[in-house]
C-alpha positions, 0 to 999 in steps of 0.5 A: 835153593838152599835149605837151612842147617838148624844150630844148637844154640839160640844167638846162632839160631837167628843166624841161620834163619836170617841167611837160610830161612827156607822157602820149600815146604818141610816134609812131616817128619818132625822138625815144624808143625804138621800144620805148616807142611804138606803131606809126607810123601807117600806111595812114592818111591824115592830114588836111592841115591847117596853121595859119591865123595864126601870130605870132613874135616874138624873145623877150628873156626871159633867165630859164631857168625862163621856157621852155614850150609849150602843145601841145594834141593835139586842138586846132588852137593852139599856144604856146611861150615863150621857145625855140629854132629848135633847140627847135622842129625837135626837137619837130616831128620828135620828135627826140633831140639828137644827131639833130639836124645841121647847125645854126648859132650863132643856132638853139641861142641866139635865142629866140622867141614862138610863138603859132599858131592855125587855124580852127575846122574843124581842131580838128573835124578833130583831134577825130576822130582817136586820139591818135597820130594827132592828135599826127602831124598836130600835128607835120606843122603844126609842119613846115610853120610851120616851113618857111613862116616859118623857110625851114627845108629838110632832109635824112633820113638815120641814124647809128650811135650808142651807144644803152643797153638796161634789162634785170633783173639775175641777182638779179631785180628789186627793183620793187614793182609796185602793186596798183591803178595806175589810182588814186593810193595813200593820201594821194596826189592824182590830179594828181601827175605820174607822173614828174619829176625835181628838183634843182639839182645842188647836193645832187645830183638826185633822180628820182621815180616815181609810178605809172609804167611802165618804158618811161616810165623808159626815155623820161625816161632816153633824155631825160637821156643824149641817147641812146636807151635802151629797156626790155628788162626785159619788166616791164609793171606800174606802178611808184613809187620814189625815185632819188637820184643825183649824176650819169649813171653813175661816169665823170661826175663834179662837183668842186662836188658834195657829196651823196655820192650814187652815179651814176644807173647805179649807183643803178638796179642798187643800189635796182631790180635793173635793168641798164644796158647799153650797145649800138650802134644806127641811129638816124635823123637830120635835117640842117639844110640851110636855116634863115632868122631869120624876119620879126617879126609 
């Protein structure tokens, strides 16, 4: 199963999520919304394991669609093309942009080649721990590559921050939950991906839902506006649904955008009955105390 690599702009954002949109539970370290996770794995100890060979190289790719990962949750490898150190601490420490502090010129705009492997007793060892618990141990691996090859040091600490909350409006929901979410509808092929978004800008975006529940929403939308959102509707079935949209909310506008699509704020209250409200909230953060170019192999 592979696990995303979240990228430090927003076009190459919606990459990533198209193409890695992630199907495990992400552990509350910081990245998405306490809401949308399960509880941090705790009183268990994880294995110490790390990678046994680990190759990167600076990537000369200038394509923006050349970006990815491969990050199997079960299995001791991992491979990214053409991302940044930035990339990397993010998804080692499932972190949101703005959580991120401290970083240089060079860690938004060198770009790598990453291909880590272990030996064969890690994957025995992954394989038998749950999902969230492989994906913790997966990214305790990244930290220490991280740390290892990047000279990477750094501090914990938290913010206050705006955050948003989803809530149904006084009308109620407009939602249409699904009689079967287990099984794709009529017509429709079970290796549709349940949530992604398309679009260029130019005819403004649109969002497509397949069979995905609210706190999957609420995670892409956390994605989209650097900031966390979290699902307060208490709605808990599976959902499909179409969003067209020029921008993130009203205030956010584009003199080259001819769609006449409303906002996305807008567009959620219009077409699903759900509020978009905005709060202040602690959020964690991680300062980049060390960071070093590393040695080519």
């Amino acid at each position: 199963m592979a696990d995303k690599v979240r990228l430090s702009t927003l076009p190459t954002k919606f990459v990533v999520l198209t193409l890695f949109l992630m199907t495990v539970p992400r552990p509350s370290w910081g990245g998405a919304p306490a809401a949308q996770q399960p509880k941090a794995v705790e009183n268990v100890e994880l294995p110490k394991l790390a990678f046994s060979v680990a190759s990167i190289r600076e990537s000369w790719d200038t394509l923006p669609f050349a970006i990815g990962a491969q990050d199997p949750i079960h299995s001791g490898s991992f491979t990214a093309t053409n991302v940044t150190f930035h990339d990397l601490v993010e998804t080692a420490y499932d972190l949101e942009d703005f959580q991120l502090l401290g970083e240089t010129d060079w860690e938004k705009t060198v770009r790598f080649n990453i291909r880590a492997v272990s030996e064969p007793d890690v994957d025995a060892k992954l394989a038998k721990l749950d999902d969230v618990a492989a994906r913790s141990a997966k990214q305790h691996m990244l930290q220490d590559l991280l740390a290892d090859r990047f000279k990477l040091v750094v501090k914990h600490g938290s913010t206050i921050t705006k955050s948003f909350t989803l809530t149904v409006s006084g009308n109620g929901s407009k939602l249409a939950r699904l009689a079967d979410s287990s099984k794709p509808q009529s017509g429709e092929e079970d290796n549709q991906r349940p949530l992604y978004q398309r679009g260029d800008g130019t005819d403004g975006y649109e969002l497509v839902c397949k069979r995905c529940t609210l706190d999957m929403f609420a995670e892409l939308l956390t994605d989209l506006r650097d900031r966390p959102v979290r699902n307060r509707t208490k709605l808990t079935g599976t959902y499909t649904f179409n969003l067209k949209y020029r921008s993130i909310d009203a205030s956010s506008t584009d003199t080259d955008d001819m769609s006449g699509h409303p906002s996305l704020v807008g567009v959620i209250e219009e077409k699903l009955g759900l509020l978009w409200a905005k709060q202040r909230t602690e959020a964690s953060t991680l300062t980049i105390q060390k960071a070093e170019l590393p040695t080519p192999n």
